[in-house]
C-alpha positions in Angstrom: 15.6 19.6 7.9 12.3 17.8 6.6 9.4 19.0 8.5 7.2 16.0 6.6 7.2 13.4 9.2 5.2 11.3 6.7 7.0 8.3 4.5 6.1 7.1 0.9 4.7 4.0 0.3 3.6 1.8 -2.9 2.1 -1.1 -3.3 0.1 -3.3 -5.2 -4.4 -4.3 -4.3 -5.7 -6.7 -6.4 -9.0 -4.4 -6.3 -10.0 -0.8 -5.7 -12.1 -2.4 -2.6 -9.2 -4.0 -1.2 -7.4 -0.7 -0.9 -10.5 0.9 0.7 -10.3 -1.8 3.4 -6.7 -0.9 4.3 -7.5 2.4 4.7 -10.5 2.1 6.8 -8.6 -0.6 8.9 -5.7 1.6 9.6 -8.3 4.5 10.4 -9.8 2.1 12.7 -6.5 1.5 14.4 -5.7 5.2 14.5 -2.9 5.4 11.7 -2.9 8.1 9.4 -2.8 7.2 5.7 -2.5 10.3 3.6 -5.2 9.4 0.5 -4.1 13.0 -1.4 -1.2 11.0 -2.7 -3.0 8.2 -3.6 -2.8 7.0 -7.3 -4.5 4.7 -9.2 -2.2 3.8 -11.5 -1.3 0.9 -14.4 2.0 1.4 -15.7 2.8 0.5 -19.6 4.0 -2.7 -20.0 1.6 -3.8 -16.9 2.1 -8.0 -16.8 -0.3 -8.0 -13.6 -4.4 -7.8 -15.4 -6.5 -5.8 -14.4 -8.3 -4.9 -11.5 -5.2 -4.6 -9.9 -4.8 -1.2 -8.4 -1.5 0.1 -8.1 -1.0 2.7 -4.9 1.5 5.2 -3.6 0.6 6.9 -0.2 2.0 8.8 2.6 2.1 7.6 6.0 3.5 8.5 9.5 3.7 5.2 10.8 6.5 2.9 10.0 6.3 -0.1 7.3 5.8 -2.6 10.5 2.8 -1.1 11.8 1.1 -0.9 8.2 2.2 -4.5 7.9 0.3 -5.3 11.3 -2.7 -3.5 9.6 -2.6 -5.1 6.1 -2.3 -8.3 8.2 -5.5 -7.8 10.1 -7.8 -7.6 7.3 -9.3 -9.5 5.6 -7.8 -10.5 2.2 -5.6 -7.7 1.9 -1.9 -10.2 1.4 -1.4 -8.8 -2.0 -1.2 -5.4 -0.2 0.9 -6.9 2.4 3.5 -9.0 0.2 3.9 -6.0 -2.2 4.3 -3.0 0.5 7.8 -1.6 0.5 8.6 1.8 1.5 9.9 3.4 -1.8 7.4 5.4 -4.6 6.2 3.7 -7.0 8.2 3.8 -9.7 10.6 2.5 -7.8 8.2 -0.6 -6.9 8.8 -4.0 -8.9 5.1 -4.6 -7.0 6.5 -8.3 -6.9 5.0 -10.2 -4.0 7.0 -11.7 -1.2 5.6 -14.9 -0.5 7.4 -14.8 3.0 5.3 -12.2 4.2 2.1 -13.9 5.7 
């Protein structure tokens, strides 16, 4: 039995700030984002320049909700169009344009 009720997440910012905002607006909104996971991370091979920031984080809350959250601020659709709840080697941290 897995006593972690938190899930994995990855995802893509195109800046450090960007990720900052998430997390304060999902504070805000009372939804626990576990920052001890957090990576800053450019993979070899990166094809996105930098200052993309590359994330993987634990949260309770179910992909939706961070969706809602992502949504609500300001500038964060990178974030939103790359979120997908899998680690982040596992993330092709392409961005689905059908996520507005």
């Amino acid at each position: 039995m897995n006593d972690n009720p938190f899930n994995t997440y990855s995802c893509r910012f195109e800046f450090t700030h960007d990720f900052t905002a998430f997390i304060i607006a999902a504070d805000k909104q009372g939804v626990q984002i576990n920052t001890s996971e957090l990576h800053h991370v450019k993979r070899e091979g990166d094809k996105y320049p930098a200052p993309d920031v590359y994330v993987e984080f634990k949260a309770e809350a179910p992909l939706d909700v961070l969706q809602a959250v992502l949504r609500q601020g300001s500038d964060l659709r990178v974030g939103l169009q790359t979120l997908r709840p899998v680690p982040l080697k596992d993330n092709p941290l392409e961005r689905d344009f059908n996520l507005i």
